[in-house]
C-alpha positions in Angstrom: 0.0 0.0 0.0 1.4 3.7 -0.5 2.3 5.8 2.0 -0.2 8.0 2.9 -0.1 11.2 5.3 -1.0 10.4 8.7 -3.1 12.0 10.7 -3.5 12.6 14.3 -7.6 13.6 15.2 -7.1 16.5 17.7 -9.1 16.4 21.4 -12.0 17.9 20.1 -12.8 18.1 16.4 -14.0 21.8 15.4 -15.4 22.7 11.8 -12.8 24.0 9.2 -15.7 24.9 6.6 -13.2 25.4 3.8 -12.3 20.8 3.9 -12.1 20.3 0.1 -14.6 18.1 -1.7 -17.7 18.5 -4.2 -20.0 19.5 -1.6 -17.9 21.2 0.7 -19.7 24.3 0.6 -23.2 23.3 1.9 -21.7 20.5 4.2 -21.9 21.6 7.9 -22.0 19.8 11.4 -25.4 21.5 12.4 -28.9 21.3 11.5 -32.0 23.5 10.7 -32.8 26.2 7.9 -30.5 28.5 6.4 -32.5 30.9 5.0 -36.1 31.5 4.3 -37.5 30.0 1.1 -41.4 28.9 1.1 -41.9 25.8 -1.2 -44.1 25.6 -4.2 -47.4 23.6 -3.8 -49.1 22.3 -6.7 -52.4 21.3 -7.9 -51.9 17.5 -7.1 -52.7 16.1 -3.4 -49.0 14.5 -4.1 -46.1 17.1 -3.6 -42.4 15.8 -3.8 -39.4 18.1 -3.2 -36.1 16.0 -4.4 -33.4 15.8 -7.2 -32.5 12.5 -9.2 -29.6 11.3 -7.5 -30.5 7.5 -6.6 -31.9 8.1 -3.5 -34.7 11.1 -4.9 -35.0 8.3 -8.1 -36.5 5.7 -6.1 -39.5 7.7 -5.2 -40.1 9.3 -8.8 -39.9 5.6 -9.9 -42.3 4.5 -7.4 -44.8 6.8 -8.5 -44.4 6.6 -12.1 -44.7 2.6 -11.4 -47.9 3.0 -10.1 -49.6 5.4 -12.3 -48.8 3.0 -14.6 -50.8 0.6 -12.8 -53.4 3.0 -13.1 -53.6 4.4 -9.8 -54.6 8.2 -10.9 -54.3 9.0 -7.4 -50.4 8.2 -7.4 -50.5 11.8 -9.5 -47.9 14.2 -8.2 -45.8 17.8 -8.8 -42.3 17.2 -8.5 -40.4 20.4 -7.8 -36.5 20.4 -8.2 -33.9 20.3 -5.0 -30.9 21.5 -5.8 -28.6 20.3 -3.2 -25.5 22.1 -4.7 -26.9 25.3 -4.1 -28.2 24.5 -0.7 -32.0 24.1 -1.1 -32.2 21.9 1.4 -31.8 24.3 4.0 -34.4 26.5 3.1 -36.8 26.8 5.7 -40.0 25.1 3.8 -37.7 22.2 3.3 -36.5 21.8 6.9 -40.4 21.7 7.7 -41.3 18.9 5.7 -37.5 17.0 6.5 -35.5 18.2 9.8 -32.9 16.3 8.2 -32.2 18.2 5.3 -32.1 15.6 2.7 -33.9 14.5 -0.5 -36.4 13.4 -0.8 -39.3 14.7 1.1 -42.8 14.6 0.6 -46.2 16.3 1.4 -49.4 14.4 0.9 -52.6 16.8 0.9 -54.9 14.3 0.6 -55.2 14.3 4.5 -56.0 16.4 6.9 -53.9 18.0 8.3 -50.9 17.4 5.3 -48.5 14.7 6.2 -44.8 15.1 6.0 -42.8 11.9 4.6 -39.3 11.8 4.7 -36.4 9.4 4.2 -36.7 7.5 0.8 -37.6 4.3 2.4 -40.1 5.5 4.7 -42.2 7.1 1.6 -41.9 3.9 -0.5 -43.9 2.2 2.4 -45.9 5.0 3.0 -46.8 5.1 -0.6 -46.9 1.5 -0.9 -49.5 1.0 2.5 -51.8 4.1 0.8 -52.0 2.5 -2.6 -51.9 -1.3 -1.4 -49.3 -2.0 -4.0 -46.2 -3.5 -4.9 -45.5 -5.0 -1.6 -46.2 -8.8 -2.1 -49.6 -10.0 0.1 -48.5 -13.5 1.3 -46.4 -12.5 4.5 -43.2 -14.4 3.8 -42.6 -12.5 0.5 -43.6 -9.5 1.9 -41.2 -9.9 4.7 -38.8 -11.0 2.4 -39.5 -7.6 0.5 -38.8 -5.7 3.7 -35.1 -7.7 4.5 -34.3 -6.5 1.3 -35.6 -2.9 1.8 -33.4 -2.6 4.9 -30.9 -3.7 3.5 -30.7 -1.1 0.9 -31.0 1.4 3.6 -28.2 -0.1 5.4 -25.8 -0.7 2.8 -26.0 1.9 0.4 -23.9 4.5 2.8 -21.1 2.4 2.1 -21.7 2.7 -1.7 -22.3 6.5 -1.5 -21.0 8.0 1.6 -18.2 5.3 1.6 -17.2 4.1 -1.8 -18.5 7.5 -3.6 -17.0 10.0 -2.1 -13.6 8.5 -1.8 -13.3 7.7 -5.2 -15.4 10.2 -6.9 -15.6 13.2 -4.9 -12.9 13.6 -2.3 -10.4 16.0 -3.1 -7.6 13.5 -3.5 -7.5 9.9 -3.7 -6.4 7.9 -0.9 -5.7 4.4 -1.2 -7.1 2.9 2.2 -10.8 4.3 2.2 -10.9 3.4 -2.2 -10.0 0.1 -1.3 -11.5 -0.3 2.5 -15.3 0.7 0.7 -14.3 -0.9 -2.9 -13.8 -4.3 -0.8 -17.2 -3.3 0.8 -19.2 -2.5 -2.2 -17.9 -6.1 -4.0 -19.0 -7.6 -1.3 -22.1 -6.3 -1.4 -22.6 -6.7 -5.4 -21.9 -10.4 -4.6 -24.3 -10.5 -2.1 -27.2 -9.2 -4.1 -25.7 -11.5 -7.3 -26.0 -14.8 -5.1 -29.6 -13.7 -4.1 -30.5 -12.8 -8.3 -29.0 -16.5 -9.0 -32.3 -17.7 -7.8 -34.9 -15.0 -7.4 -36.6 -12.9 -10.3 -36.5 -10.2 -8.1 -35.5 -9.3 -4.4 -38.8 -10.5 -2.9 -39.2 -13.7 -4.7 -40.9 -13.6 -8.0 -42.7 -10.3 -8.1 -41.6 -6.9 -8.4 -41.9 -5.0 -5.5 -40.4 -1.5 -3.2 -37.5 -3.4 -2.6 -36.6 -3.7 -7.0 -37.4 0.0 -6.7 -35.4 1.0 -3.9 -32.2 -0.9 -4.4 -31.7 -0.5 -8.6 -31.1 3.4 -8.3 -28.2 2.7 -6.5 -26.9 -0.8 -7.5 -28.4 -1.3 -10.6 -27.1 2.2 -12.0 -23.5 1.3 -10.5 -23.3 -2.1 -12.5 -24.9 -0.3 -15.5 -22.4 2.5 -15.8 -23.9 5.5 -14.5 -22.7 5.8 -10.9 -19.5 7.1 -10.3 -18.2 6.2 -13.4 -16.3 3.4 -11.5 -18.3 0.0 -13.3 -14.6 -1.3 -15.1 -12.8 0.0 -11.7 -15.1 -2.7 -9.8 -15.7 -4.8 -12.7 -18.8 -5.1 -12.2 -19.6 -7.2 -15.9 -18.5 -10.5 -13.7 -21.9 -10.4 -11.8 -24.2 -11.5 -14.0 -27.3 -11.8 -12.0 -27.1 -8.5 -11.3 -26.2 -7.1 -14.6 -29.6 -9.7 -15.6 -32.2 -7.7 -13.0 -30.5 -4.6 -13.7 -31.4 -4.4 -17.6 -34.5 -5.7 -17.0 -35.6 -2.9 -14.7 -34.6 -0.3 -16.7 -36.2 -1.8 -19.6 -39.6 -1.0 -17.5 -41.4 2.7 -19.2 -41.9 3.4 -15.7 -38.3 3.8 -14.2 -37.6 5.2 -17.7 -39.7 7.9 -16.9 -39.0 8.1 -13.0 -35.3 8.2 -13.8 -35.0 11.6 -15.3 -37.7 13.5 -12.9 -35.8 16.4 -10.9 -32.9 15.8 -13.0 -30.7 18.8 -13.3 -27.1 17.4 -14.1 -25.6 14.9 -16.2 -26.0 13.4 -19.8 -29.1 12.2 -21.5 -33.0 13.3 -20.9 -33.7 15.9 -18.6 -37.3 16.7 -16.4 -36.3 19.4 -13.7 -40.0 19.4 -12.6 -43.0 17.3 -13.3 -46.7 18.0 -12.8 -48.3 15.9 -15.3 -47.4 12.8 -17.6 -47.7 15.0 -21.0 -44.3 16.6 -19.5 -42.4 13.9 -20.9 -43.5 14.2 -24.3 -40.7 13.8 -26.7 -37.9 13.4 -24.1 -37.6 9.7 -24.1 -38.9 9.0 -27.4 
């Protein structure tokens, strides 16, 4: 391994704002609102406030998939969060997530308005109000919810861990690249070994847990996450790479993909209020 500077933490860590890294200049060690900025509200019951990194995907997918199943009730405005510029601290934000991260969701069809935030929390919100794509017998569905968790656990290493360290710190270091590469291989194995025998996560039907865990895995072993699919090779799991093409194959994610998207290559929706807004973009 190559030498790398050490680095001795001091007694109490303070806050150098000024660290290096893509989002160095909104990161901070405290919570609550920056600034004052009231969010939009639209005409549909269904308001989402996020930005199409994998996380904010998942729930744009989610929706798309089941207004496709012809749930008109699933209709939503998605407004654009632009977490580079530091949106998420706005105060309208912070009152719908304390948490300050995308996505975040406000559903009017109750009274008073109810507040869903963390990614996995609205896919079973959404999920329990639409009585869909969660399996009904009880082992697949608790099948549907290992794999669910597991997402939530895991994907920090691939983000957070693996992510930042290769894509976004300001220098590379050897020991995190390979401490989270080691991690995120042997988490691609672990979902490959599952795929050897299962359609999907929960069994054979498609479910939250497809739609939760392909924005992040699926996209790695596809090629557009960290542009780092040769640096993990990920062509040698092929269960993977199998479930991964076939979920993007489906019109929904297709669509739910490119909502709030505001960076990047390829087809573009910074905000969405009605399916006629993706008229000619995917064609």
């Amino acid at each position: 391994m190559s030498t790398e500077t050490s680095y001795t933490p001091p007694k109490v860590w303070q806050w150098e704002s000024e660290n290096g890294g893509k989002f160095a200049s909104t990161n901070r060690p405290t919570a609550g609102a920056t600034h004052e900025k009231v969010l939009p509200v639209g005409e549909r019951s269904l308001q989402l406030h996020s930005l199409a990194t994998p996380n904010g995907q998942k729930v744009t997918i989610m929706l798309e998939e089941l207004l496709a199943m012809g749930i008109d009730a699933a209709e939503y405005d998605a407004y654009l969060i632009n977490i580079g510029e530091g949106d998420q601290f706005g105060s309208g934000f912070v009152e719908i997530n304390p948490n300050s991260k995308i996505p975040a969701l406000m559903d009017h069809s109750t009274t008073p308005p109810t507040r869903v935030f963390e990614s996995g929390s609205i896919l079973q919100y959404l999920a329990e109000k639409f009585d869909a794509l969660v399996p009904s017998d009880f082992k697949a569905k608790t099948e549907c919810r290992n794999w669910l968790f597991w997402q939530m656990g895991s994907a920090p290493y691939l983000g957070g861990g693996f992510g930042h360290f290769y894509a976004y710190a300001p220098s590379k270091m050897q020991y995190p690249i390979d401490r989270f590469s080691m991690e995120v291989k042997r988490e691609l194995d672990v979902l490959d070994q599952h795929l050897a025998n299962n359609e999907f996560f929960a069994g054979e039907e498609y479910s939250i847990a497809d739609i939760a865990i392909w924005p992040w895995y699926g996209n790695l072993v596809l090629g557009n996450l960290y542009d780092a699919a040769e640096f993990l090779d990920v062509a040698s799991y092929k269960n993977v790479m199998r479930w991964a093409k076939q979920i993007e194959a489906r019109p929904a994610v297709q669509r739910g993909r490119i909502v709030n998207k505001g960076f990047g290559d390829g087809a573009k929706l910074l905000e969405r209020h009605d399916a006629s807004d993706f008229d000619g973009l995917l064609d």
